[in-house]
N, C-alpha and C positions, 0 to 999 in steps of 0.2 A: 504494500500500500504506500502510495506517496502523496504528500500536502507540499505545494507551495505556498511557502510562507511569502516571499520577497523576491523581486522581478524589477530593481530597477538600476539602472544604468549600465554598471558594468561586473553586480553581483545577483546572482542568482541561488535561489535558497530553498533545499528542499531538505523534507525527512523521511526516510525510508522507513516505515515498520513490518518487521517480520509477524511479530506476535505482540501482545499488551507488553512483555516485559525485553524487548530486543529491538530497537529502533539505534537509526543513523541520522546523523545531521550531515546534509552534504552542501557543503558551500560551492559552487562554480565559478569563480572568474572569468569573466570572458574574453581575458588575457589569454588563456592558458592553462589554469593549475585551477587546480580542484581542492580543498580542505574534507579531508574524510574524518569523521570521529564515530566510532561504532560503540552507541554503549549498551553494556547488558550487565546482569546481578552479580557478576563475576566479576565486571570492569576490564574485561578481556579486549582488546583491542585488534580489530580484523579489515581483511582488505575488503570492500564493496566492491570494489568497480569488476567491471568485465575484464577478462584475460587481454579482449580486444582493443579496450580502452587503447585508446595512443596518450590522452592527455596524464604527464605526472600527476601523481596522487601524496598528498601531504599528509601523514596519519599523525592524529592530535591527540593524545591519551586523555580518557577523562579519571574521576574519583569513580568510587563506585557510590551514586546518587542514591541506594536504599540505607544507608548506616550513616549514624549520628555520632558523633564523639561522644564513650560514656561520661565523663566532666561535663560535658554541656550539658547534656542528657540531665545529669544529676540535679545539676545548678537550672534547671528549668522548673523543676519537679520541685525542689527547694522552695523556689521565687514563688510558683503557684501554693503551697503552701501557707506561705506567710502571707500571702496575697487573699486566702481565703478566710484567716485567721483574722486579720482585719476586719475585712466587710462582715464579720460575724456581729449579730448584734448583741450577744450577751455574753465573756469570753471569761474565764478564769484569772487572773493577772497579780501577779507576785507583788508585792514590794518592799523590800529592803535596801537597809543601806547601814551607815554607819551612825553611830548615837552621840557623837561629836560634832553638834549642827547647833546653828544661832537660834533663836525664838522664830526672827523672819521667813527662814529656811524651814522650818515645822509648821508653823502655818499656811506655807504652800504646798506641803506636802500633805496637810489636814484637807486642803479644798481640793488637790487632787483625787484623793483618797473617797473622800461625800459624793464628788461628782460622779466616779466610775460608779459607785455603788447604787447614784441615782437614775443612771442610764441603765440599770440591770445588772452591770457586770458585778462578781464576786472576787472581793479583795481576800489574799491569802499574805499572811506577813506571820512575824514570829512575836517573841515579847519584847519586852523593852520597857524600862523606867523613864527612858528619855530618849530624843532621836527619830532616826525613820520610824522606826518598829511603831514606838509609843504615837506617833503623829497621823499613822495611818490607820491604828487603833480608833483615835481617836474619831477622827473623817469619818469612818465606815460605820461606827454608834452612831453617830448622830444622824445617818443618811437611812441605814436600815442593818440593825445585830443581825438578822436570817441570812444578810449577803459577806459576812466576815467572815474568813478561816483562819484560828491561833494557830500554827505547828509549835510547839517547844523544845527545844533543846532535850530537855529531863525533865524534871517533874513539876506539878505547878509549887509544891511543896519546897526547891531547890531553889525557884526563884527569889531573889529578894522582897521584900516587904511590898515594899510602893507599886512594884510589877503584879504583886498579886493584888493589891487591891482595882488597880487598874484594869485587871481581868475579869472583877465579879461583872455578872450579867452578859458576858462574853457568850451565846447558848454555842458553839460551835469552837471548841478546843480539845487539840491533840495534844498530849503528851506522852512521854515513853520513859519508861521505870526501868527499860533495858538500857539504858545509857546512864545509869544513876552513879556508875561506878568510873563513870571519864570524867576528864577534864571537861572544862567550860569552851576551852579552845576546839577539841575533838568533836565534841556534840553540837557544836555550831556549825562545824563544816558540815556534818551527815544531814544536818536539819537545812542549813541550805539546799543542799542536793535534794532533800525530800520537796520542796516546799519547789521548786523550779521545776519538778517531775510532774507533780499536780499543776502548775501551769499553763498557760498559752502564750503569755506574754512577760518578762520580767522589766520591771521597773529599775530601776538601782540608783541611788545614791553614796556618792564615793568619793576619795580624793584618791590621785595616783598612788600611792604609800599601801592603801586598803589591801594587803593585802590576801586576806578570806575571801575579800569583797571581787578583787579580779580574778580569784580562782571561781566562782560563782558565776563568774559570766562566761569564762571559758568553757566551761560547764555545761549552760544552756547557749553557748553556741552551738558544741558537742550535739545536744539536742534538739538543734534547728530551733528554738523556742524564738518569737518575735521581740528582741529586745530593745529598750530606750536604758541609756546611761547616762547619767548627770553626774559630771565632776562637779566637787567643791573648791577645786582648786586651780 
């Protein structure tokens, strides 16, 4: 079967199909020379022309046109992803940071925190006496307690004072009595990991120093998770 595509001046342009998947583009000159490119699922490259032919034939190798680099492949699938975790209307979304933050810096973090909760979304953060934790606490009481998730570290019991009283009326906290015996350090990192896992989105608040806080977001890179980070510094 043959299409001409183009017929003017001194190029002429057709494409030969054997079957759906074996077609040739044949460029003609009307110089002289001919441009042959044969491509099939193989990307094998063959001669067209007749034995007869007199005019030179220039074979042009193509790619093989049915395969995708798997990288791209990936990074499409990714993008679609995060693309669809957005336009979600009610998403899961982490937020932490560090507890080293001004008054002003916590009351942005409060009306961040009210706002998702009032569009639907479900704020998930950890504890905290002061800081991200405590500020997104606070945001997500006030908007709606059904849309908050505590995770803790260990026990609410291991917390300090102020953290627990900060927690009554919380209806929606985890804590784990299997971490009673680590460090504060230890049980922080696993509870971020937890707490990014249940996820869609991580929030962070951090300075370049933070460092739990960069391991957490390497983290839910790891995870493809859709993330916003705000340095403090």
């Amino acid at each position: 079967m043959k299409h001409n595509l183009k017929d003017a001046g001194s190029i002429h342009i057709q494409i030969v199909c054997q079957n759906a998947k074996k077609c040739a583009i044949i460029i003609i000159l009307k110089k002289g020379f001919e441009v042959n490119s044969y491509i099939d699922k193989h990307s094998k490259v063959k001669r067209m022309s007749d034995e007869k032919e007199t005019q030179p034939t220039i074979m042009v190798p193509t790619d093989d046109l049915d395969s995708v680099p798997q990288d791209d492949a990936n990074t499409v699938d990714q993008l679609a992803m995060e693309l669809a975790t957005i336009q979600q209307s009610a998403k899961r979304i982490a937020i932490i940071g560090s507890r080293n933050l001004p008054i002003t810096h916590q009351q942005l973090i409060e009306t961040i925190s009210s706002a998702l909760v009032s569009q639907g979304n479900t704020v998930i953060t950890s504890g905290g006496s002061s800081g991200t934790n405590a500020a997104a606490i606070r945001g997500a009481m006030k908007a709606n307690p059904d849309k908050l998730k505590v995770i803790l570290p260990q026990t609410i019991g291991q917390q300090p004072s102020d953290v627990q009283d900060q927690l009554i009326g919380v209806p929606n906290i985890i804590e784990h009595a299997d971490r009673a015996m680590m460090t504060l350090a230890d049980a922080s990192r696993i509870c971020n990991r937890e707490i990014i896992d249940d996820c869609q989105q991580l929030i962070c608040f951090l300075s370049h120093t933070s460092n739990t806080l960069h391991k957490a977001i390497e983290y839910a890179k790891e995870s493809h998770k859709v993330i916003t980070s705000f340095y403090l510094d």
